[in-house]
N, C-alpha and C positions, 0 to 999 in steps of 0.2 A: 143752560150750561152751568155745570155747579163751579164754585170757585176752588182752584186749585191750590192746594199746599204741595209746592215742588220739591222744598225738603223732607218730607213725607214720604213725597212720590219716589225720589233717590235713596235713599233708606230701605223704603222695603225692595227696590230691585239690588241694593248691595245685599241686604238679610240671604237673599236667591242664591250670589253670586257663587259658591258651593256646589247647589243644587243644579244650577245651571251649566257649570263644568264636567261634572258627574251625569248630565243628561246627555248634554252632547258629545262627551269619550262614550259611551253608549252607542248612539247612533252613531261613529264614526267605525265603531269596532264592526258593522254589519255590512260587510260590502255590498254597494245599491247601486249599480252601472243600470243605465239605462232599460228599462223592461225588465230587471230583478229586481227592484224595491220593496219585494214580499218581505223580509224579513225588518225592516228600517220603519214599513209600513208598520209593523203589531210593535214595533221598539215605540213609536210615537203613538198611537192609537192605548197601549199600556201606561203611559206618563199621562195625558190628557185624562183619562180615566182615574187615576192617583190622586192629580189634583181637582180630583170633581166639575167637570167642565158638563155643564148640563145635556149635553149630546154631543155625542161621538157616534162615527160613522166611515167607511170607506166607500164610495160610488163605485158603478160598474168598470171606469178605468184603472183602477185603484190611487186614485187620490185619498186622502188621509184628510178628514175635517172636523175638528171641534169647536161649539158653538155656547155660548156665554152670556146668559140674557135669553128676555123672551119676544123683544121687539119687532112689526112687523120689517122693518127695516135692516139692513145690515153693512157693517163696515167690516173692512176685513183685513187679513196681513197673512200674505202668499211667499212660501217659500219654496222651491223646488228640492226635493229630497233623492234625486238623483246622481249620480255623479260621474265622471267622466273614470278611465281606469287607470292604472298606474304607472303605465308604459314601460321603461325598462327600469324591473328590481336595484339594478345597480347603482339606479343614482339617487335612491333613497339610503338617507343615514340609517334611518331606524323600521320598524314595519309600519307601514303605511293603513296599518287598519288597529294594528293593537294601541298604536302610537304613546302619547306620554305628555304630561302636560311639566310646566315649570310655575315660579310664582308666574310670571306674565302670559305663557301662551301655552294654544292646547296645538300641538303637533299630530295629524292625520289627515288622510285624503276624505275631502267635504266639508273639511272645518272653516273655510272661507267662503268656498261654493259648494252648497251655502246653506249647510245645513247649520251651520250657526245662526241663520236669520230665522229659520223655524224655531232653535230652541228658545229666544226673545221673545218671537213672536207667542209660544206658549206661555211661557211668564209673565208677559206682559198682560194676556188675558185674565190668566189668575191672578196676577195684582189688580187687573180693572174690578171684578169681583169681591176679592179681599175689602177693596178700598172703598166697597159703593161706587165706583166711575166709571159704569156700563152706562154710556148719555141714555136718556125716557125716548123710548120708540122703538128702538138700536139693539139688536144682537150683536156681540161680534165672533165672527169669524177666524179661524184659524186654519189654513191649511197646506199642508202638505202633498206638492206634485209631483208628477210623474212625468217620465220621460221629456224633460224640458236639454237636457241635453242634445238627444235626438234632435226633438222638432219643438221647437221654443214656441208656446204659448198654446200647441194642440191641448193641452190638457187643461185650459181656459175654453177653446172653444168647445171640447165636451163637458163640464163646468158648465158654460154657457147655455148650448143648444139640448146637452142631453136631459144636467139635472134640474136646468131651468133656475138656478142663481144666477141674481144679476145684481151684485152688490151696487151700494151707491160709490162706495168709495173702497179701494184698494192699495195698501203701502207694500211695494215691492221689498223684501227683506236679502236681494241679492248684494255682496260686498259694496261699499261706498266708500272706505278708506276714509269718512269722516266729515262725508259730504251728503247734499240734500241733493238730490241728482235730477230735473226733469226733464228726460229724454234721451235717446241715443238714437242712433241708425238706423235703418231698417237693415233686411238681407234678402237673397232668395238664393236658390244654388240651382244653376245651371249645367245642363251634358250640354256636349257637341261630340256626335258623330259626326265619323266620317269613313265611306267605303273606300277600297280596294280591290283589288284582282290579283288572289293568288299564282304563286308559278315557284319552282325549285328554285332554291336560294343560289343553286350554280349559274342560275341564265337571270339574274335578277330581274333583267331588261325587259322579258315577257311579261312581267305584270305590272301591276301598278303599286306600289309599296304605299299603303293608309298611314304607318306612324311615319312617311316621312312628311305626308301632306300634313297630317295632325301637329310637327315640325314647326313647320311655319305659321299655323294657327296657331301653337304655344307661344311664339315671338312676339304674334301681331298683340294676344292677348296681355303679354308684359309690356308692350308697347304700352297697351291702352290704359297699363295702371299708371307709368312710370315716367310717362313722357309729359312735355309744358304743351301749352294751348295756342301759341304764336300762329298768325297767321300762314306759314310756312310748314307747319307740323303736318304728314300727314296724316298722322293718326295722332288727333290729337286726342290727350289725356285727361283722364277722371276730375285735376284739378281743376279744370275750364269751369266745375259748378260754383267754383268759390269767386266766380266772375262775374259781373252785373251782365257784361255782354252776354254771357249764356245763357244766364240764371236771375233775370233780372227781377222775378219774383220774390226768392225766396234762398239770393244770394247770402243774407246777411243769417239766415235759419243757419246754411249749410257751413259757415265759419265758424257759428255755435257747435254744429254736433261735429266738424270735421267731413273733412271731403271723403268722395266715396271711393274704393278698392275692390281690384279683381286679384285674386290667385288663383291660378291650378293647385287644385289639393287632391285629385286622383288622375291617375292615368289608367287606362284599361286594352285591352288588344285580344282579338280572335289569330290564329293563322295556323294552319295544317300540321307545321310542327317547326324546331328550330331550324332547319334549314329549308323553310319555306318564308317566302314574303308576304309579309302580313297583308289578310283579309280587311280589318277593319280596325279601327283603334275610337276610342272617346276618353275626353276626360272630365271633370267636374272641374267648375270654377263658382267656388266660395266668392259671391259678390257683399260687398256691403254698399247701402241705400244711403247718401246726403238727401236734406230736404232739397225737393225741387224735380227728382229721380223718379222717374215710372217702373213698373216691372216691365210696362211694351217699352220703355227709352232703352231698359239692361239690356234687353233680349235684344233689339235691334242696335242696339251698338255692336255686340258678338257679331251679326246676320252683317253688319255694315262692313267688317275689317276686312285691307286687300285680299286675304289669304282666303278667307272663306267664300268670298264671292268669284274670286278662281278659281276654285273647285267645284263650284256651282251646286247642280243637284246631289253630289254626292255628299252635301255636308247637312245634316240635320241639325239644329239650334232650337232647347228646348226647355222646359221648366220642370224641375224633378216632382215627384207624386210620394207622400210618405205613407207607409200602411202595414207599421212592424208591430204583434200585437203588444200589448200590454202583456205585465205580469199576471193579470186576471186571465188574460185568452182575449181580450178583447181587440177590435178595431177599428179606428177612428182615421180614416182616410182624406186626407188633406194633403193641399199644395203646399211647397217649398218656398212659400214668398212670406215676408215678416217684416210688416208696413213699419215704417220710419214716424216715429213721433216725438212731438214737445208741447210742454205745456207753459203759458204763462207764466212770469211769475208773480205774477196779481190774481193768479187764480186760487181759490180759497183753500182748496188742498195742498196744493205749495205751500202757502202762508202759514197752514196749521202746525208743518211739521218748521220751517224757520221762526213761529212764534215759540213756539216748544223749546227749540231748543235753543232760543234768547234766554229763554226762562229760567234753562235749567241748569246750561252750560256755558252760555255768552254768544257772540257771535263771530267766533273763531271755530275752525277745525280743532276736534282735539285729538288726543290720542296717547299711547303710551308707549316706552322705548321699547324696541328698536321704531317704531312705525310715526313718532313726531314727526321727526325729522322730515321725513315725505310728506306729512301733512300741513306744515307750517307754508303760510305764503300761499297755499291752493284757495281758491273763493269759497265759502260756504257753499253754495248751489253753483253744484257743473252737471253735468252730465256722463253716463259710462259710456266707456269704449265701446266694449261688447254688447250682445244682443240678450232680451232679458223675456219671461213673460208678458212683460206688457207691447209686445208686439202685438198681442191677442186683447188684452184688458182695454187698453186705450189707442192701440193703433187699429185695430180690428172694431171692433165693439164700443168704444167711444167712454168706458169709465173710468171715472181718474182715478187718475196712477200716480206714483211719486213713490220712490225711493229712497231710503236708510236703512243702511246693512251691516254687519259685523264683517270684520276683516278686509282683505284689499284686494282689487283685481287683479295684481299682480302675482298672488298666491294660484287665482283661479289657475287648473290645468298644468299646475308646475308641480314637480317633487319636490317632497322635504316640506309642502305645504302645509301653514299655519295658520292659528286664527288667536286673537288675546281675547284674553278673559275681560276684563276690564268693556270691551266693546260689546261685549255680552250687557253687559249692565246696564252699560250706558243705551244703548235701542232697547231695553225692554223698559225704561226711565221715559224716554224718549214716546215712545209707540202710545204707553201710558197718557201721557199727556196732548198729544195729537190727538188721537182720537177723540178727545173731549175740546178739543180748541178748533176742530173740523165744524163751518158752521154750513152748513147742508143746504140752508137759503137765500145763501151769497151765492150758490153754483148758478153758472149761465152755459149759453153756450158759445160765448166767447173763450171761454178757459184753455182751449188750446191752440197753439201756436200753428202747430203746420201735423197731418197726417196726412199721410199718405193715401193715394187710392187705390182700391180694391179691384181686383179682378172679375171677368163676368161668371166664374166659377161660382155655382149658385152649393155650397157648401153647409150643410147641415149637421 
C-alpha cells in the first residue's frame, strides 16, 4: 500500500472539476431510459478512450467497461447509466436533457441518478493512473450499466455469470447525499390475480365482478403496510419486524435499514367491454425487504390476508419474471426478487472508504449550498432508501459493496433534477483514495451483517 499524499489526491480531482462537468452535460444531453442506453453507451465508451483507459469494451448486454492496470485482480466502481423518464414536461423548468449547469449544480435528468457517479468514477480511474495509485496485482474497473432501473442488479448477474467478472471489491457510485452507505432493503414485485365471470353491466348480479374482489385485496393489502402489530390487529402490519417478538434475530438489522412496505403501483383488468363486468383484474405490489423478510414470508403474507383466502382458488399470488431485451437485442431472464443487505462496519471495505474520507475531508458529511443544510447532523455511514445494484453484487453474489455517490436521493426520479459539481470532485478524491486504503487481507467472511436468502430458482 503506497503512502498517500491527500492534498495531491484533491488537487488533481479539482484540476478535472471542468472536465468532469462537460462530461457529465454530455451524457445527460443523451436520453438513456431503460434498454436505450445505445447512444449514453458510445458518449462513455468515447471519454474512457480520450483519457487512455487501457481497455474499453461493451459486453453482450451492453454494459460499458473500462479497465486501468494489468493486475490479475480487480476493484471496481459501478455506475448505472440508465435512467428513469421524464414524466410530465410541465413540471420541468428547463429541458431536462439539454439542461444547464450554474457555478454550483449541473441541472438534467440522470445527474444524480446517477450518471454523475459514472463520470467520478472515470476520473477517479484516470487520476489512479495519472498518480501511480493503481495498488500491484489490481486492475480497476469502471463500468457503466444497463437497465438497472428496470431490474436492479440484472446487469451484475450477467457481469457475473455471463462475462465471468468477479471483482474483489465494488464501490457503488449511486447518490449518498454525503454519506458512506452500507446497505439498504431488499424488494421483489409481486402480481395477484384474481378471476371473475363476465355478464352485461345491466344485470350486474349475474356475474361475478374481479375488480370488486381485487377491492378488498387492495384494502387488505394497505392494511398490511399501514397498520400497528398489537395483539388485537388483525392484519397486523410490516412494522411487527422492527419487534424482538417477531423478528428476534435480526430486529435490531431491520431498525438500521427501516421497516418493510407494500404499495400497489399497477392495476390491470380484462372484461368484454364498458358495459360488461369485469373478467379478471391483477395488480402489482412494489414490496420492500427489512432484514429478517423472506421472499416465501412476502408472498405468504399477500396468500395469508382475509380477502385473498375468501376468494380462494380464484386468487393467484405470485413473483414477477423480468426478460425485456437490452439495447443490444439481448436477454437476460430473471426473477423480481432483490435480496436485502448490510455490511459490517468493521468490515475492511467500509473502513477503506471512512478512512478516506477522515483523511481527506474529516469526519463530517460535507457538502455544498443549497445541499449542507440536509447534510449537517446525518451520521457519516447510513444506509439508502432505495434499492441499488448491489442487490446483485453483495446481496446475490456476496462481494463487497459499499457506497459513495454524487448528488442526493431526493433528486432521484423527481423533475427539475440536479446534481453539484463540487460532489463530482469530491468521490473522484474520495474513490481515489479508497481504493488504495481497501486492504484485501483483512476481508473475512464475517464482513457482512445480514443478507438475505436466495430462492431455489437455479439462475444463470
Amino acid at each position: 500500500m503506497k503512502n498517500l499524499d491527500y492534498d495531491k489526491i484533491k488537487k488533481a480531482a479539482a484540476d478535472y472539476g471542468e472536465d468532469m462537468t462537460r462530461f457529465l452535460r454530455a451524457m445527460i444531453s443523451h436520453p438513456s431510459e431503460s434498454c436505450e442506453e445505445r447512444e449514453v453507451v458510445a458518449c462513455i465508451e468515447k471519454e474512457m478512450r480520450r483519457l487512455d483507459f487501457d481497455e474499453v469494451k461493451v459486453d453482450g448486454l451492453g454494459n460499458v467497461m473500462g479497465f486501468m492496470g494489468e493486475g490479475d485482480k480487480i476493484l471496481c466502481m459501478d455506475g448505472h447509466i440508465d435512467t428513469v423518464g421524464i414524466g410530465n414536461r410541465d413540471n420541468w423548468e428547463a429541458d431536462p436533457y439539454e439542461g444547464y449547469e450554474t457555478e454550483e449544480l449541473i441541472y438534467g435528468r440522470g445527474g444524480s441518478d446517477q450518471e454523475g457517479g459514472v463520470c467520478s468514477a472515470v476520473y477517479a480511474a484516470k487520476m489512479m493512473k495519472d498518480l501511480d495509485l493503481i495498488p500491484e496485482g489490481y486492475k480497476i474497473m469502471v463500468v457503466g450499466t444497463v437497465q438497472e432501473e428496470d431490474c436492479d442488479g440484472m446487469c451484475w448477474q450477467y457481469i457475473y455469470n455471463k462475462d465471468g467478472i468477479k471483482p474483489e471489491f465494488v464501490i457503488s457510485t449511486e447518490p449518498t447525499d454525503g454519506g458512506i452507505y452500507r446497505g439498504h432493503r431488499g424488494r421483489m414485485e409481486i402480481r395477484v390475480d384474481v378471476r371473475g365471470v363476465s355478464c352485461h353491466g345491466s344485470a350486474p348480479d349475474r356475474g361475478d365482478n374481479a375488480i370488486y374482489k381485487m377491492a378488498d385485496i387492495i384494502a387488505d393489502v394497505r392494511a398490511l403496510n399501514n397498520n400497528g402489530c398489537d395483539e388485537s390487529t388483525d392484519i397486523k402490519g410490516l412494522v411487527k419486524m422492527l419487534d424482538p417478538a417477531y423478528n428476534p434475530d435480526h430486529f435490531e438489522d431491520a431498525r438500521f435499514l427501516g421497516r418493510g412496505t407494500c404499495t400497489v403501483s399497477q392495476v390491470f383488468f380484462t372484461s368484454p367491454s364498458r358495459c360488461a363486468v369485469a373478467d379478471s383484474c391483477a395488480i402489482s405490489i412494489d414490496r420492500r425487504m427489512t432484514a429478517g423478510e423472506t421472499w416465501e414470508s412476502c408472498l405468504e403474507e399477500v396468500r395469508s390476508l382475509p380477502a385473498v383466502k375468501k376468494y380462494g382458488d380464484d386468487v393467484k399470488v405470485s413473483m414477477y419474471m423480468y426478460d425485456r431485451p437490452s439495447w443490444t437485442g439481448e436477454v437476460y431472464q430473471t426473477e423480481c426478487y432483490f435480496p436485502t443487505w448490510i455490511n459490517k462496519e468493521s468490515a475492511p471495505h467500509v473502513k477503506a472508504l471512512v478512512e478516506a474520507h477522515k483523511a481527506l475531508f474529516g469526519d463530517e458529511r460535507i457538502g455544498c449550498e443549497p445541499s449542507m443544510d440536509k447534510r449537517a447532523g446525518r451520521p457519516l455511514v447510513d444506509k439508502w432508501t432505495f434499492s441499488t445494484n448491489c442487490v446483485a453484487i453483495q446481496g446475490r453474489y456476496g462481494i463487497p459493496c459499499v457506497g459513495f455517490g454524487p448528488g442526493a436521493e431526493s433528486q432521484a426520479h423527481a423533475p427539475n433534477e440536479i446534481t453539484y459539481k463540487q460532489d463530482l470532485v469530491t468521490c473522484a478524491a474520495l474513490y481515489t483514495a479508497a481504493l488504495n486504503l481497501y486492504d484485501g487481507s483483512a476481508a473475512s467472511s464475517d464482513a457482512t451483517e445480514f443478507r438475505a436468502g436466495l430462492t431455489t430458482n437455479d439462475i444463470k
